[in-house]
CHARMM internal coordinates of N, CA and C (Angstrom, degrees):
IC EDIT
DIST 1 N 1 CA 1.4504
DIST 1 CA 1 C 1.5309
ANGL 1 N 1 CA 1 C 110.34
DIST 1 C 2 N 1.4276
ANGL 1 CA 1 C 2 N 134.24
DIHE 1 N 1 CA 1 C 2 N 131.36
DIST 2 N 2 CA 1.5656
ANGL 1 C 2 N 2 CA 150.58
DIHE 1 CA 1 C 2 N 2 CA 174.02
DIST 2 CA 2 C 1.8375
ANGL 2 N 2 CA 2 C 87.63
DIHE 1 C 2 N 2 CA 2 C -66.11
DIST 2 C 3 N 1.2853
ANGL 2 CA 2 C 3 N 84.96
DIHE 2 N 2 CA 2 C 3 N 167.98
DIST 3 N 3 CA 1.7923
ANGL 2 C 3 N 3 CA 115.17
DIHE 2 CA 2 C 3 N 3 CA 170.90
DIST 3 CA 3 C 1.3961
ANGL 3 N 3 CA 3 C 104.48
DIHE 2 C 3 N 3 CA 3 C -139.37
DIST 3 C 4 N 1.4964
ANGL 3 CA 3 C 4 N 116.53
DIHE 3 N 3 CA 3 C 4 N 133.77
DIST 4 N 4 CA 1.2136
ANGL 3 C 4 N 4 CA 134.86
DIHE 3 CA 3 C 4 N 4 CA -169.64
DIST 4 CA 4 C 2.1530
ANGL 4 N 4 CA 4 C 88.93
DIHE 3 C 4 N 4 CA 4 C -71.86
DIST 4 C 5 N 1.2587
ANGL 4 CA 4 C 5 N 101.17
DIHE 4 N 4 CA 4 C 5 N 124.76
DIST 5 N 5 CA 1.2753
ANGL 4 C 5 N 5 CA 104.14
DIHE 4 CA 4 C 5 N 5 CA 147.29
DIST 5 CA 5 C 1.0764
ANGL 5 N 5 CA 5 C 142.78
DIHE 4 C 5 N 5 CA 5 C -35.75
DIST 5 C 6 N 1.5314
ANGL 5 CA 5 C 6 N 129.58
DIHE 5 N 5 CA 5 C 6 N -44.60
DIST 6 N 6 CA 1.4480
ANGL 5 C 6 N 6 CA 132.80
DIHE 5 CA 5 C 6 N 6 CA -155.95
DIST 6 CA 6 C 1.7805
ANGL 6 N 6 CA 6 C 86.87
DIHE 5 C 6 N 6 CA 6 C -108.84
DIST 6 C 7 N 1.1444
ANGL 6 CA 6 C 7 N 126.67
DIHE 6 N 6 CA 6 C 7 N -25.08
DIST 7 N 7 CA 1.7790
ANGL 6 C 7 N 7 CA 109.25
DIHE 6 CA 6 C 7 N 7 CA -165.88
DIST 7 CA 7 C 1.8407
ANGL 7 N 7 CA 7 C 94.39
DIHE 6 C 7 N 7 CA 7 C -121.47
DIST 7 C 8 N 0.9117
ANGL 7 CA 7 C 8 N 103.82
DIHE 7 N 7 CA 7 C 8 N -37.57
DIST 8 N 8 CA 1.8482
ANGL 7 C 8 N 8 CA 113.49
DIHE 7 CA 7 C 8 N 8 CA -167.25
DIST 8 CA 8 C 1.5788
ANGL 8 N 8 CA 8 C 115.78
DIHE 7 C 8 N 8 CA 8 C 91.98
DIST 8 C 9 N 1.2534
ANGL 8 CA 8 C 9 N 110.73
DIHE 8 N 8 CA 8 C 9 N 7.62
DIST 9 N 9 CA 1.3870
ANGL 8 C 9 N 9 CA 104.18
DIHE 8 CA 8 C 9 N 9 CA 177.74
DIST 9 CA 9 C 1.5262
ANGL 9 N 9 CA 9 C 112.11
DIHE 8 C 9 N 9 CA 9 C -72.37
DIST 9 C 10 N 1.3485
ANGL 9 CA 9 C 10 N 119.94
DIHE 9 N 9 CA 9 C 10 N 164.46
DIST 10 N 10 CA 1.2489
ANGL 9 C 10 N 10 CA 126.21
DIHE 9 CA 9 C 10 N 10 CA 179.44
DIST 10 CA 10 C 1.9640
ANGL 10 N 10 CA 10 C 122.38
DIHE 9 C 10 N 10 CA 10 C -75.18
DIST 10 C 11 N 1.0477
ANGL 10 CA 10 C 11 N 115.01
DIHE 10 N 10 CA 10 C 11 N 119.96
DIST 11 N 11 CA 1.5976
ANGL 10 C 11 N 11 CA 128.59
DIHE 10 CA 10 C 11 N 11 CA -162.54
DIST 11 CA 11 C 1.6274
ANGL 11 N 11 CA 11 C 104.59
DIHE 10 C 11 N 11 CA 11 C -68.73
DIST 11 C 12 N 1.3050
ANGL 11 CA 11 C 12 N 117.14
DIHE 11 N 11 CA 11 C 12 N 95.28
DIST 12 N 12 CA 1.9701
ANGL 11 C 12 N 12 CA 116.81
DIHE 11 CA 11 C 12 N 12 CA -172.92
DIST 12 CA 12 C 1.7948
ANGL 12 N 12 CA 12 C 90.22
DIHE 11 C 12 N 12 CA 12 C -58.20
DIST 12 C 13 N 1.4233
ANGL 12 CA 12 C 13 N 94.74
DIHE 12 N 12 CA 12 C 13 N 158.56
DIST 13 N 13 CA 1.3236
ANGL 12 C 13 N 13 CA 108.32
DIHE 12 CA 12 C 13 N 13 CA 172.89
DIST 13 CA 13 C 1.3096
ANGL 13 N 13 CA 13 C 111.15
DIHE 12 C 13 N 13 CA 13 C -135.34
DIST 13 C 14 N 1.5481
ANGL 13 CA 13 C 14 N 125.85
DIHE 13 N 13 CA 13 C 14 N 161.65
DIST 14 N 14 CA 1.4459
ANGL 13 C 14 N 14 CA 114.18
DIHE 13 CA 13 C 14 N 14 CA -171.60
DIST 14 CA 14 C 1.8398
ANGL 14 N 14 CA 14 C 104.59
DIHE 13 C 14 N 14 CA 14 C -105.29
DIST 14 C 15 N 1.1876
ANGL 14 CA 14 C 15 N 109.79
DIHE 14 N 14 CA 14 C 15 N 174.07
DIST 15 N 15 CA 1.5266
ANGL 14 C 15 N 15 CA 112.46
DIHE 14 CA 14 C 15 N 15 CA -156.96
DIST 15 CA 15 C 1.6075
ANGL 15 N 15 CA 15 C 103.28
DIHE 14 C 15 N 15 CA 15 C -65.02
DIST 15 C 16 N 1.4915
ANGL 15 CA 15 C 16 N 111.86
DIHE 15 N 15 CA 15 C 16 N -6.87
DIST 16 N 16 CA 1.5100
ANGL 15 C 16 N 16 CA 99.34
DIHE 15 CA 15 C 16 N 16 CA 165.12
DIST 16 CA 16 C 1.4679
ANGL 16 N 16 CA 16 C 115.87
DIHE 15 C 16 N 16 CA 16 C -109.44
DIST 16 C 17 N 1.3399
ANGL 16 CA 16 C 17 N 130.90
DIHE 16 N 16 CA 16 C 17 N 28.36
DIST 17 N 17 CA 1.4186
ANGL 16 C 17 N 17 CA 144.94
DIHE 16 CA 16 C 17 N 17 CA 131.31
DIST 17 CA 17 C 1.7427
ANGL 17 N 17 CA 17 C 96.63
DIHE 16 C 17 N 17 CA 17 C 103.50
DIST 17 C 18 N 1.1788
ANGL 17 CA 17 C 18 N 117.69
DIHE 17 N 17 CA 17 C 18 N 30.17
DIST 18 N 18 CA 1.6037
ANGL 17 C 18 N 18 CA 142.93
DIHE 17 CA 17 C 18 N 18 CA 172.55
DIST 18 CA 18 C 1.6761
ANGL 18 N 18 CA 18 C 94.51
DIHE 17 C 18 N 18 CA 18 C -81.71
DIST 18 C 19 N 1.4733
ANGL 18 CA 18 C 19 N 113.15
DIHE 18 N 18 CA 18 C 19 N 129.58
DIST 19 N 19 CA 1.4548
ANGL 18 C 19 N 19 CA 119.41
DIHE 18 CA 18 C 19 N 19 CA -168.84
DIST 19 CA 19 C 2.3810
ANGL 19 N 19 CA 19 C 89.14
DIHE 18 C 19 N 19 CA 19 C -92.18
DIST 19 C 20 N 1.2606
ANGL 19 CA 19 C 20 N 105.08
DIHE 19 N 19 CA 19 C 20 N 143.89
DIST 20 N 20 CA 1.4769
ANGL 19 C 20 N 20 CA 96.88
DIHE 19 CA 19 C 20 N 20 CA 170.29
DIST 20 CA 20 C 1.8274
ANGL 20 N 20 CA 20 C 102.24
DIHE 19 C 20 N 20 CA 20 C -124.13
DIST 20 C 21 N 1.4425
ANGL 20 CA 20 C 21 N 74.03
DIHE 20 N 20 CA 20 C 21 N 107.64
DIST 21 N 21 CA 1.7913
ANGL 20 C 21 N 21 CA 113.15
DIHE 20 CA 20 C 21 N 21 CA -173.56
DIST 21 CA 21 C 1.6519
ANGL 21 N 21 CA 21 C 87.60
DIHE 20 C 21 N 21 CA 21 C -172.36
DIST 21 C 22 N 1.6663
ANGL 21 CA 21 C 22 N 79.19
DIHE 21 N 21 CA 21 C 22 N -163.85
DIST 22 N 22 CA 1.5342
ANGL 21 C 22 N 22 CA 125.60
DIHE 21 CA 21 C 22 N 22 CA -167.15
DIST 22 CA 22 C 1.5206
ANGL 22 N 22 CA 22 C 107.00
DIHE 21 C 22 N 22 CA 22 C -129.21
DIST 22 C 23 N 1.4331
ANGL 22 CA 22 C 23 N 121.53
DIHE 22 N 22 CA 22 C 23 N 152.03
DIST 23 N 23 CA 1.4803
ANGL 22 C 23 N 23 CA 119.65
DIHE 22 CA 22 C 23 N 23 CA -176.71
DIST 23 CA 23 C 1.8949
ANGL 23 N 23 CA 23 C 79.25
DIHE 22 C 23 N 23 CA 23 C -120.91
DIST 23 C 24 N 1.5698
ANGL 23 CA 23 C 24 N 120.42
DIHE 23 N 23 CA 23 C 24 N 149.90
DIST 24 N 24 CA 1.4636
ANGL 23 C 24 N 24 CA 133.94
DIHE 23 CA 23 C 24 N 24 CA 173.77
DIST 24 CA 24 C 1.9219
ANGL 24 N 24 CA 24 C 100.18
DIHE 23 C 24 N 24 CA 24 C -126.55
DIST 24 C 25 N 1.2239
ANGL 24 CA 24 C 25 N 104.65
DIHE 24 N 24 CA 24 C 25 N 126.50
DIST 25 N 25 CA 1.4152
ANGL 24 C 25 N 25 CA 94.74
DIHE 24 CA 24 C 25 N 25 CA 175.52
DIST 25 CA 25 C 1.7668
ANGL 25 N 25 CA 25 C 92.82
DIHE 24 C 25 N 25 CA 25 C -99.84
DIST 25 C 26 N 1.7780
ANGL 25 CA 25 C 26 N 114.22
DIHE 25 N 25 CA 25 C 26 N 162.50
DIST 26 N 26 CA 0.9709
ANGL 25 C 26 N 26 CA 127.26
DIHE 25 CA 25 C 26 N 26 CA 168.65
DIST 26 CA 26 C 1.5510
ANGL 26 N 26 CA 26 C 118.84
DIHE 25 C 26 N 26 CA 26 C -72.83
DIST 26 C 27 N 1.2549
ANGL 26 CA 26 C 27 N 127.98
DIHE 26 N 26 CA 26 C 27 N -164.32
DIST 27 N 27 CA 1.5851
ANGL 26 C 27 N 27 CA 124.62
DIHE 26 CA 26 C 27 N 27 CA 148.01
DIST 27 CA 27 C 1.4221
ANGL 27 N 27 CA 27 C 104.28
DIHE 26 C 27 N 27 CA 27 C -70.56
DIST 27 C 28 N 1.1901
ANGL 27 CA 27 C 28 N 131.61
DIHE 27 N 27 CA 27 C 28 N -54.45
DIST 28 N 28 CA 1.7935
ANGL 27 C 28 N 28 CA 130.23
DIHE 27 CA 27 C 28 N 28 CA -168.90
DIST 28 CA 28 C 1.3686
ANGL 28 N 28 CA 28 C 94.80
DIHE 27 C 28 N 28 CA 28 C -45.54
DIST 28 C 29 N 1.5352
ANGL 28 CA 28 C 29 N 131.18
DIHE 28 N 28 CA 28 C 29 N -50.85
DIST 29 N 29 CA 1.7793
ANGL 28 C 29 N 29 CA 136.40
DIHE 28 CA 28 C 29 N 29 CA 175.52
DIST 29 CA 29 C 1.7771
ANGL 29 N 29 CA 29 C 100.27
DIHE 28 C 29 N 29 CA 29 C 124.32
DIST 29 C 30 N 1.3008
ANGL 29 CA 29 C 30 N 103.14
DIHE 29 N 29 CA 29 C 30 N 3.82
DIST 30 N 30 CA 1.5440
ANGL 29 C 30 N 30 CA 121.58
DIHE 29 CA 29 C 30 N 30 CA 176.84
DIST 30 CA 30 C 1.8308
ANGL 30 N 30 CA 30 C 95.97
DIHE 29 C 30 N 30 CA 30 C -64.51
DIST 30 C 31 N 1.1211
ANGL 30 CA 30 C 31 N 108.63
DIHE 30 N 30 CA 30 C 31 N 123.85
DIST 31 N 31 CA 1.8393
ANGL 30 C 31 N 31 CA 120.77
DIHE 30 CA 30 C 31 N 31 CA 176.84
DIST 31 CA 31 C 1.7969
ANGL 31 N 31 CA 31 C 115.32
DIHE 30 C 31 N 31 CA 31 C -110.13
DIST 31 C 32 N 1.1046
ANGL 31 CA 31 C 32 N 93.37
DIHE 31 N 31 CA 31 C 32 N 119.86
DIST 32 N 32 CA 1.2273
ANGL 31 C 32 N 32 CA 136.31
DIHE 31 CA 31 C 32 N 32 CA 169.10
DIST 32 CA 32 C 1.4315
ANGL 32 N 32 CA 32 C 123.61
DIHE 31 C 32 N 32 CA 32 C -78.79
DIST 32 C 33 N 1.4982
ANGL 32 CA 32 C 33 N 122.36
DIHE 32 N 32 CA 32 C 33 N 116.14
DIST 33 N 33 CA 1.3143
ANGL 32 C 33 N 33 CA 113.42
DIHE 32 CA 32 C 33 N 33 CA -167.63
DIST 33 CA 33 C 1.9893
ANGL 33 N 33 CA 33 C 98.58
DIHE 32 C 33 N 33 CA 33 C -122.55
DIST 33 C 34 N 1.9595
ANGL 33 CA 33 C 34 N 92.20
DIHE 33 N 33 CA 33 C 34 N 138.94
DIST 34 N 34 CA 1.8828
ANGL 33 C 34 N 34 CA 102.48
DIHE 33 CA 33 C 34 N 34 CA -158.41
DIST 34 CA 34 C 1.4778
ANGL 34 N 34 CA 34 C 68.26
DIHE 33 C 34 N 34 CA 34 C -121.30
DIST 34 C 35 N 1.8001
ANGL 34 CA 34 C 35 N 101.00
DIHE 34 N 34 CA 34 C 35 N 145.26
DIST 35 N 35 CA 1.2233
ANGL 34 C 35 N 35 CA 113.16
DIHE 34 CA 34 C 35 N 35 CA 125.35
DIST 35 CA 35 C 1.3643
ANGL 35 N 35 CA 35 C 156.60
DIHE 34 C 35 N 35 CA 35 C -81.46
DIST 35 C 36 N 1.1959
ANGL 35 CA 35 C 36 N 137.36
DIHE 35 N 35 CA 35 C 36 N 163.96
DIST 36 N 36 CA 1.4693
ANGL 35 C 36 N 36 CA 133.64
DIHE 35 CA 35 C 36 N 36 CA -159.59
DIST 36 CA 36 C 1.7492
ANGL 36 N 36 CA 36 C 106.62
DIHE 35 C 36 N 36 CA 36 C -70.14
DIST 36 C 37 N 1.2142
ANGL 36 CA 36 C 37 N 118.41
DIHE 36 N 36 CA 36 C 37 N -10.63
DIST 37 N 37 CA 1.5708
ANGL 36 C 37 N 37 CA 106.57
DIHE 36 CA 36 C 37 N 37 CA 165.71
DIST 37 CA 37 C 1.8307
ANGL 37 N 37 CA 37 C 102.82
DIHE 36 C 37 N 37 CA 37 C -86.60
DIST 37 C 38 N 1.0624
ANGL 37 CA 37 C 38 N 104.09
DIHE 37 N 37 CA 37 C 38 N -13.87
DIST 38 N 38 CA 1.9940
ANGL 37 C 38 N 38 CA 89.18
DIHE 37 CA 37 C 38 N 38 CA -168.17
DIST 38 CA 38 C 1.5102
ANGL 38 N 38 CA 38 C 85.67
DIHE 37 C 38 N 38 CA 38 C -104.87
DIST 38 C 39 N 1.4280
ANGL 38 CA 38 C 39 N 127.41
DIHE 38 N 38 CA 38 C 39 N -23.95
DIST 39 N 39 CA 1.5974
ANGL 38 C 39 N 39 CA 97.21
DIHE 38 CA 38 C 39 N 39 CA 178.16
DIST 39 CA 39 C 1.5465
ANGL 39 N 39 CA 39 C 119.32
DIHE 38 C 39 N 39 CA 39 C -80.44
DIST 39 C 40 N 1.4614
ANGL 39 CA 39 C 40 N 109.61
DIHE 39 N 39 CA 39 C 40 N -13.04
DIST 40 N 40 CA 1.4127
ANGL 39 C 40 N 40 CA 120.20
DIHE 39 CA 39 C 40 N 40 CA 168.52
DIST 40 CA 40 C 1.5439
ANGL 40 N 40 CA 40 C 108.15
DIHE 39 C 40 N 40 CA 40 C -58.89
DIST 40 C 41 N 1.0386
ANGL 40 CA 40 C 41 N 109.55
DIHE 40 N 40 CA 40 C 41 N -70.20
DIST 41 N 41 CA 1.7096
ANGL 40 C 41 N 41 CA 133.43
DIHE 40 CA 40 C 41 N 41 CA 156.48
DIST 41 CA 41 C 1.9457
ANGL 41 N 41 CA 41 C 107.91
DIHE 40 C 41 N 41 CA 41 C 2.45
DIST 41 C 42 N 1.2147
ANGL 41 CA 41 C 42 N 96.40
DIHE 41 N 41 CA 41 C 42 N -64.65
DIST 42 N 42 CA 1.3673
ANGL 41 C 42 N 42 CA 123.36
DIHE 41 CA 41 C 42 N 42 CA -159.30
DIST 42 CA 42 C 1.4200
ANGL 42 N 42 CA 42 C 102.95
DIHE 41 C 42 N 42 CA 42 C -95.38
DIST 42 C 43 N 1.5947
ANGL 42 CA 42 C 43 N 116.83
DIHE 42 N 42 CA 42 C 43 N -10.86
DIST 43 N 43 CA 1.3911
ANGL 42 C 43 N 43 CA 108.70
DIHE 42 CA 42 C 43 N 43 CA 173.64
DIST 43 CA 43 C 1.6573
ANGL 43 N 43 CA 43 C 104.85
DIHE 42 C 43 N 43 CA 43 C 55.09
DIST 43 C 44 N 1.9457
ANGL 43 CA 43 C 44 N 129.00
DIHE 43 N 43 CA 43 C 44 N 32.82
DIST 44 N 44 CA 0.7305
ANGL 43 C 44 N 44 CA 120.42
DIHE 43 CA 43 C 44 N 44 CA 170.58
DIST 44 CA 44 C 1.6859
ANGL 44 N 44 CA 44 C 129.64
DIHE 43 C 44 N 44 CA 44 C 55.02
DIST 44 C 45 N 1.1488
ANGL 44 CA 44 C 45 N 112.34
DIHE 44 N 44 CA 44 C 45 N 13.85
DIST 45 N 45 CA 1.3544
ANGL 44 C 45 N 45 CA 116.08
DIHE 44 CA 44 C 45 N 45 CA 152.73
DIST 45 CA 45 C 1.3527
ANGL 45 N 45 CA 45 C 140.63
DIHE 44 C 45 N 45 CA 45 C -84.03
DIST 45 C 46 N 1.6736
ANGL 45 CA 45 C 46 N 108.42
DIHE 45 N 45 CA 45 C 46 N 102.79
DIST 46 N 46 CA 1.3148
ANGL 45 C 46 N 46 CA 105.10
DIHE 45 CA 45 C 46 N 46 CA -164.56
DIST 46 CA 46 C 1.7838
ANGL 46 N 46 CA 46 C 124.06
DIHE 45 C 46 N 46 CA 46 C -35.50
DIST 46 C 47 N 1.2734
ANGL 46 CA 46 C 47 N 114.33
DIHE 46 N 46 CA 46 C 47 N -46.65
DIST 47 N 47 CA 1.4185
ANGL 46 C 47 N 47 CA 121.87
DIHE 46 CA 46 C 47 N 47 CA -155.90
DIST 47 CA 47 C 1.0961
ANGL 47 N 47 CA 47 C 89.17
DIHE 46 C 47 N 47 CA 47 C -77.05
DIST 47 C 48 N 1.6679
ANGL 47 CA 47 C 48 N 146.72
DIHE 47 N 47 CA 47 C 48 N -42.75
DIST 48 N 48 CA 1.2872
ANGL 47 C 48 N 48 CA 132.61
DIHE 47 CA 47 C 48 N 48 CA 179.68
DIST 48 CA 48 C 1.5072
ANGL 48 N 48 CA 48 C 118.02
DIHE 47 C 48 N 48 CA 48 C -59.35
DIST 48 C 49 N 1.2599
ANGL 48 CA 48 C 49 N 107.68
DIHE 48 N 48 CA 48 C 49 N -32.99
DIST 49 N 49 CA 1.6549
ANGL 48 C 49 N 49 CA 109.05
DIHE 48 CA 48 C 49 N 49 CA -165.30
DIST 49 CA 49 C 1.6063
ANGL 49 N 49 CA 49 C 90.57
DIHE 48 C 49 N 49 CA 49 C -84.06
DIST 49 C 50 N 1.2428
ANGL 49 CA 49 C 50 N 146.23
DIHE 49 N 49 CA 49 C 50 N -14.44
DIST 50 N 50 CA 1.0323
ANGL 49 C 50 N 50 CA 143.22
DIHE 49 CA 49 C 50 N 50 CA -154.83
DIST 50 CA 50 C 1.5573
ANGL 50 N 50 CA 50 C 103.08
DIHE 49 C 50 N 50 CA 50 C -103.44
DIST 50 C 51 N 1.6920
ANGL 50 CA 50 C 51 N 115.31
DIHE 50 N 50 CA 50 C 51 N -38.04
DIST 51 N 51 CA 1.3004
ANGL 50 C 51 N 51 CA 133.93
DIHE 50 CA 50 C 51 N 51 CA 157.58
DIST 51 CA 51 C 1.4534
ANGL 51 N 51 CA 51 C 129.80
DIHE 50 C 51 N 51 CA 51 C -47.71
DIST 51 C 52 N 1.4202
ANGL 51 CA 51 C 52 N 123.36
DIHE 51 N 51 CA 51 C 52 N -24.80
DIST 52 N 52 CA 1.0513
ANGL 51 C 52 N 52 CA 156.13
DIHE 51 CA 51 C 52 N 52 CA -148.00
DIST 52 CA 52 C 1.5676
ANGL 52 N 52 CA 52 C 115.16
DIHE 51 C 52 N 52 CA 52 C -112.11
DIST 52 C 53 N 1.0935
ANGL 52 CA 52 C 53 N 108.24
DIHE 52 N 52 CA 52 C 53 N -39.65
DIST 53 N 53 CA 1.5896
ANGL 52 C 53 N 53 CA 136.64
DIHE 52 CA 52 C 53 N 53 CA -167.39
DIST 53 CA 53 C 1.3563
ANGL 53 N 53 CA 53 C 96.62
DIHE 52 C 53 N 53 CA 53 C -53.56
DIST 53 C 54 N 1.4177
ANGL 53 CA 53 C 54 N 124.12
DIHE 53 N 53 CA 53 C 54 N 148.23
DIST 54 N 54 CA 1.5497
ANGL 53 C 54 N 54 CA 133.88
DIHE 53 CA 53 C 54 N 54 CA 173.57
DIST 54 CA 54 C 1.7383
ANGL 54 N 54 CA 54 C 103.40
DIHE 53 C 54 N 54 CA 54 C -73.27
END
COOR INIT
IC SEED 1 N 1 CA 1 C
IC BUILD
């Protein structure tokens, strides 16, 4: 199981092992994986969720 970047909680997955989130790449192209409470959070703005990140 992944951990959301921005909170550290653990990323649910569905019974065919599909993470339910979002992946954010950086500028470097390095990817970052959010879950669906912090991309809600973030209203889906990359640069915030990227700001945010641990």
């Amino acid at each position: 199981m992944a951990k959301c970047s921005i909170c550290g909680t653990k990323i649910q997955e569905t019974f065919m092992k599909k993470m339910i989130g979002t992946v954010v790449k950086d500028e470097k192209g390095k990817k970052h994986i959010v879950c669906n409470a912090c991309q809600q959070k973030f209203s889906n703005d990359k640069a915030e969720m990227l700001k945010a990140k641990k």
